[in-house]
N, CA, C and O of each residue as an XYZ file, in Angstrom:
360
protein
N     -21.902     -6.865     -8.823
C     -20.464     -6.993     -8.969
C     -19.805     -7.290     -7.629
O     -18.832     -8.040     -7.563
N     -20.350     -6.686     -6.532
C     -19.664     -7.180     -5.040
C     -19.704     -8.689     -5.158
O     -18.705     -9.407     -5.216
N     -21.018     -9.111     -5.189
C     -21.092    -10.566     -4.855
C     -19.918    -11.420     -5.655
O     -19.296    -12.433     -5.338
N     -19.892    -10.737     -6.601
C     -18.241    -11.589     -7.648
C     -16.931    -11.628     -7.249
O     -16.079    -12.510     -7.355
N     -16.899    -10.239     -6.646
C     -15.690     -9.793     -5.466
C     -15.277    -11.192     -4.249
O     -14.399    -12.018     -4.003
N     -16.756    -10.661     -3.729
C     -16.933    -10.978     -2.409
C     -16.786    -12.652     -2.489
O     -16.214    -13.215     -1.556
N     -17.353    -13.507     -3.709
C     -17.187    -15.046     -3.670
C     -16.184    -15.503     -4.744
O     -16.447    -16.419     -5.523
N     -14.608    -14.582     -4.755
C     -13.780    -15.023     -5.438
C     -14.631    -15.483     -6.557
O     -14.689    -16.694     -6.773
N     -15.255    -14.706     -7.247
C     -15.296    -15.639     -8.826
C     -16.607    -17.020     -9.180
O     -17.032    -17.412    -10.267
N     -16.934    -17.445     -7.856
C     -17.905    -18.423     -7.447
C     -19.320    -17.996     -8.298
O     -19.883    -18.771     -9.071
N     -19.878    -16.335     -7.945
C     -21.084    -16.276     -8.233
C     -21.198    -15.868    -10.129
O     -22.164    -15.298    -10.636
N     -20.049    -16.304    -10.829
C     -20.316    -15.998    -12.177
C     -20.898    -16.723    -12.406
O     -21.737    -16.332    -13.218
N     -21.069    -18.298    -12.016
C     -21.941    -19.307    -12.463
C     -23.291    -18.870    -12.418
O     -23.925    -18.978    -13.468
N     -23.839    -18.418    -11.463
C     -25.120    -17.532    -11.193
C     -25.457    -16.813    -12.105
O     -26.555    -16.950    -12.643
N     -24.369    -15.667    -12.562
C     -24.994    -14.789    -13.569
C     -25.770    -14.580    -14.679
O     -26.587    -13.693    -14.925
N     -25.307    -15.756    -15.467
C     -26.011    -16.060    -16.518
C     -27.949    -16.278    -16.558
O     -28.815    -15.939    -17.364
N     -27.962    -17.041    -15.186
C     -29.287    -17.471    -14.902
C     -29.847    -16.158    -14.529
O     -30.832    -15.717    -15.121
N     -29.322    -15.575    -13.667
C     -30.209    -14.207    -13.029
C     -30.308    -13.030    -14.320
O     -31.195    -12.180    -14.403
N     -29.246    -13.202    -15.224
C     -29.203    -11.549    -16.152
C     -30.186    -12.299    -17.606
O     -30.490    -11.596    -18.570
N     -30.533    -13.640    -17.527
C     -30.985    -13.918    -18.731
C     -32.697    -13.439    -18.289
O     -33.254    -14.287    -18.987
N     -33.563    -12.871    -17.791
C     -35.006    -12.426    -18.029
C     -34.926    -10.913    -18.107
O     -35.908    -10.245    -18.428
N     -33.373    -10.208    -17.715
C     -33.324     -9.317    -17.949
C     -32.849     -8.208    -19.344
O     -32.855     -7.042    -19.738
N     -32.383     -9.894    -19.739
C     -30.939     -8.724    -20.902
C     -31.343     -9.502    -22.347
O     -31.418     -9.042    -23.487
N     -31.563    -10.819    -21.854
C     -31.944    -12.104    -22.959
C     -30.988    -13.139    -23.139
O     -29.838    -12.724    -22.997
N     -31.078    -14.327    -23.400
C     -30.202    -15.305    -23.514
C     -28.744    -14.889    -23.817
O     -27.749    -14.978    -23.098
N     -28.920    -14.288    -25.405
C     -27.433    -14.405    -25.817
C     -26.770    -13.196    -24.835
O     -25.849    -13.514    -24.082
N     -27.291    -11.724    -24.863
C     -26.772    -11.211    -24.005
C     -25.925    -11.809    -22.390
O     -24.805    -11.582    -21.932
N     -26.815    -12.444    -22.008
C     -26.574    -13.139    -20.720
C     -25.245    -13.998    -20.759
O     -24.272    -13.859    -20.017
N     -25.421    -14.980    -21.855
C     -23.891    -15.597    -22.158
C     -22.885    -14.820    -22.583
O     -21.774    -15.025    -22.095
N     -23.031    -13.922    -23.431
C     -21.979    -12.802    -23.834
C     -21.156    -12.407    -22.205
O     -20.023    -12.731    -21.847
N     -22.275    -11.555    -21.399
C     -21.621    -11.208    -20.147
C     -21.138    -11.997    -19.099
O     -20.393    -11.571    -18.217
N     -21.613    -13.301    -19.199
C     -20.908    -14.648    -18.300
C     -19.712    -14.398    -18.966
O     -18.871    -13.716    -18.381
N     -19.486    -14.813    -20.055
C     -18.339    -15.138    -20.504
C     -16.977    -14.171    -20.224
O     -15.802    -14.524    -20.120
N     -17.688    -12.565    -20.125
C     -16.720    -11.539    -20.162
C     -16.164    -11.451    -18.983
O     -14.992    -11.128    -18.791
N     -17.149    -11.793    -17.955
C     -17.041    -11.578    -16.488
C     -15.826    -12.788    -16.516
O     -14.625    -12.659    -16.276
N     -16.587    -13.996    -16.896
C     -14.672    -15.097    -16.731
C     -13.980    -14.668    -16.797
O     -13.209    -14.419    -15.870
N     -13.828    -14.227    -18.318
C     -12.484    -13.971    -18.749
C     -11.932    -12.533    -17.997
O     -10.704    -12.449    -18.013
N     -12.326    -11.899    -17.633
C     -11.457    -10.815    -16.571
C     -11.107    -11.228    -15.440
O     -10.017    -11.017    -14.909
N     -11.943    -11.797    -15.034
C     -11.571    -12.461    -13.321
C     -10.216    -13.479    -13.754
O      -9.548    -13.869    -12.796
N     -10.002    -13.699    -14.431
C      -9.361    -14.725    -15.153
C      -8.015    -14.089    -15.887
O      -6.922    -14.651    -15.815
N      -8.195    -13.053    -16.483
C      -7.203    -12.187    -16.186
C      -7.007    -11.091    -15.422
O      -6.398    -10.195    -16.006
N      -7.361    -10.843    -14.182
C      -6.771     -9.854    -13.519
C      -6.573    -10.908    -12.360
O      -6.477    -10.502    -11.202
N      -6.504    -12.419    -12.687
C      -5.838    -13.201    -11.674
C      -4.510    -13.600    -12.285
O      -3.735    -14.473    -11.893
N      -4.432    -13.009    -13.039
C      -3.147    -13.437    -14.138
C      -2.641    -12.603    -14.132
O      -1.435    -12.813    -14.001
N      -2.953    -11.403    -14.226
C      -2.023    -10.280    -13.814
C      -1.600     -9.794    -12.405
O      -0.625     -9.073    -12.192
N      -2.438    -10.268    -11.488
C      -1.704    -10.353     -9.828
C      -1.032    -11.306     -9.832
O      -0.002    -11.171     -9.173
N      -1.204    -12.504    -10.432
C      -0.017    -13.840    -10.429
C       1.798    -13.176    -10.673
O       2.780    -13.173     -9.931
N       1.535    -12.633    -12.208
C       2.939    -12.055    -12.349
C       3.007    -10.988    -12.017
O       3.701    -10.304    -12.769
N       2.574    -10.463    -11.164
C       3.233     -8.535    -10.647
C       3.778     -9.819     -9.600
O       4.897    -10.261     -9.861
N       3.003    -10.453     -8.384
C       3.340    -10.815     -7.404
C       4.733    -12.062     -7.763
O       5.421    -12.616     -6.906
N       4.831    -12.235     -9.235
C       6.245    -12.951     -9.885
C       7.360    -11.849     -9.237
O       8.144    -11.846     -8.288
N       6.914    -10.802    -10.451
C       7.709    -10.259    -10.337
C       8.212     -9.085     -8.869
O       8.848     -8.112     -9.273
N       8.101     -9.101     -8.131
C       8.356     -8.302     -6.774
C       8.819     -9.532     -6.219
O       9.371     -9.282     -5.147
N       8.841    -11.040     -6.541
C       9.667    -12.046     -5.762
C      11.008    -11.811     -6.581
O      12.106    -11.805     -6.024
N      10.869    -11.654     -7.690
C      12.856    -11.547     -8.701
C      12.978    -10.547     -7.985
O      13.652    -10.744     -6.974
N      12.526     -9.395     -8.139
C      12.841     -8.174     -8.000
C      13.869     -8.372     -6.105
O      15.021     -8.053     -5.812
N      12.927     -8.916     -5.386
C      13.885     -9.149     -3.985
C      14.846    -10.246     -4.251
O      16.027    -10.111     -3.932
N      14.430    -11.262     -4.785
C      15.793    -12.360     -4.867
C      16.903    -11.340     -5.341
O      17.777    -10.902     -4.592
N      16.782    -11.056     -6.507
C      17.755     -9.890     -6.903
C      18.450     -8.906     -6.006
O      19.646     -8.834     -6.288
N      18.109     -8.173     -5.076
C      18.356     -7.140     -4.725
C      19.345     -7.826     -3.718
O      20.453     -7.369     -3.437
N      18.534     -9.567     -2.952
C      19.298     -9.862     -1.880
C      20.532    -10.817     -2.391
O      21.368    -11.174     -1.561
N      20.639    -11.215     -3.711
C      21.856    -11.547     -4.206
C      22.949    -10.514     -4.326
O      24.168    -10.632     -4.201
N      22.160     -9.425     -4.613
C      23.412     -8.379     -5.321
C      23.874     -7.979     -3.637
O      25.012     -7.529     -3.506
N      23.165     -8.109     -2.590
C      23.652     -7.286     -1.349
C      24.753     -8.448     -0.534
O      25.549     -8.131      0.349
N      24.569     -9.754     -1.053
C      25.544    -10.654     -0.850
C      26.464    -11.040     -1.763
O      26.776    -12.231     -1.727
N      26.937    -10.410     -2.502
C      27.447    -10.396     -3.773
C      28.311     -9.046     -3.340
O      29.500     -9.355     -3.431
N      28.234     -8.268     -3.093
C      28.637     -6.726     -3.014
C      30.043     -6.905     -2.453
O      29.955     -7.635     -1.466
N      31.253     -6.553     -2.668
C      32.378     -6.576     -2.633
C      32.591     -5.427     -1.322
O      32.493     -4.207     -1.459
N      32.897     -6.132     -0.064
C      33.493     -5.298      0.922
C      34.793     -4.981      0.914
O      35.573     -5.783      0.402
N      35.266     -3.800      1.457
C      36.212     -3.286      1.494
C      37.339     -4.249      1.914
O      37.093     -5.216      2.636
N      38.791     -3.933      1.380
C      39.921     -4.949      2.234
C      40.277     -4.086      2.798
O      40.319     -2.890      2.513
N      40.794     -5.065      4.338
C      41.144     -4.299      5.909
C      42.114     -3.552      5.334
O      42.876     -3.911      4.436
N      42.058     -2.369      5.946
C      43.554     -1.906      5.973
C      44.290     -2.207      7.342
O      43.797     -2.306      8.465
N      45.460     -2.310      6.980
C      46.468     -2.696      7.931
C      47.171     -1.035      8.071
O      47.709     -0.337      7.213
N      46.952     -0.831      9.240
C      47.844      0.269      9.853
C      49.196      0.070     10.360
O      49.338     -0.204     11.552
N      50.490      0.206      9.370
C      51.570     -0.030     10.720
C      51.845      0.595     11.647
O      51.825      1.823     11.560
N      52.251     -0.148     13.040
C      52.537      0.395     14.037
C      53.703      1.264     14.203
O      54.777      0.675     14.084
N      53.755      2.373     14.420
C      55.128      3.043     14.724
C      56.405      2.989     15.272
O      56.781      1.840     15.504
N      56.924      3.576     15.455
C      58.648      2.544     15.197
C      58.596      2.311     16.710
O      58.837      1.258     17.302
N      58.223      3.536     17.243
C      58.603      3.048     18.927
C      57.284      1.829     19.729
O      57.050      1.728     20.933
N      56.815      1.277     18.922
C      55.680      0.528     19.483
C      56.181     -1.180     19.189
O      55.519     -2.112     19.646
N      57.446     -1.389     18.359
C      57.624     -2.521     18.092
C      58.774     -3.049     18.591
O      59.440     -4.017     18.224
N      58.949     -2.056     19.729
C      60.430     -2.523     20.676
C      61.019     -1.504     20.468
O      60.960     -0.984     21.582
N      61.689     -0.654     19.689
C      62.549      0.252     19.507
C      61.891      1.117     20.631
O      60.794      0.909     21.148
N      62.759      2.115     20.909
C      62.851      3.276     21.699
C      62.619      4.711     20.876
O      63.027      5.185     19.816
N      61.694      5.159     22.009
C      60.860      6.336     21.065
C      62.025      6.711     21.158
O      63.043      6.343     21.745
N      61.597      7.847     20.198
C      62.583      8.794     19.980
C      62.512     10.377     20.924
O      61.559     11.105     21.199
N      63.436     10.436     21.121
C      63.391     11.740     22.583
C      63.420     13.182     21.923
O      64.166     13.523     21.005
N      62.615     13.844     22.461
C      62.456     14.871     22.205
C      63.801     16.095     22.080
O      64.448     16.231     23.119
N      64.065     16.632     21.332
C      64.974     17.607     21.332
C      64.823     18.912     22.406
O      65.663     19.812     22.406
């Protein structure tokens, strides 16, 4: 099973030939075939997880540019700051 790992999928072609004096013909094709079809889907299922964690950020970085910032507040300035004359202390 390493070697299947280890050559992306390459050494299933092999299998058939090496497991058929051990297991018997049809056996041998039975397990070629199974071995495809998993490698085959658990490349299909890293395809869409790795889909989905790309929406999942497009998403997150739309909504964070999308996000409604606060409006400035305007502080008015106090009476004696706009020309008028403070007002004197009693």
């Amino acid at each position: 099973m390493t070697a299947v790992v280890d050559s992306a999928g390459s050494a299933i072609g092999q299998l058939e030939t090496q497991l058929t004096p051990l297991v018997g013909p049809d056996a041998a094709i039975e397990i070629t075939r199974e071995a495809k079809d998993s490698l085959a889907r658990a490349t299909q299922i890293g395809a869409f997880a790795a889909a989905g964690f790309l929406a999942i950020g497009l998403l997150a970085t739309l909504s964070l540019s999308a996000a409604k910032r606060p409006e400035e507040v305007v502080v008015p300035e106090p009476e004696h700051q706009r020309g008028e004359r403070r007002p004197e202390s009693a």
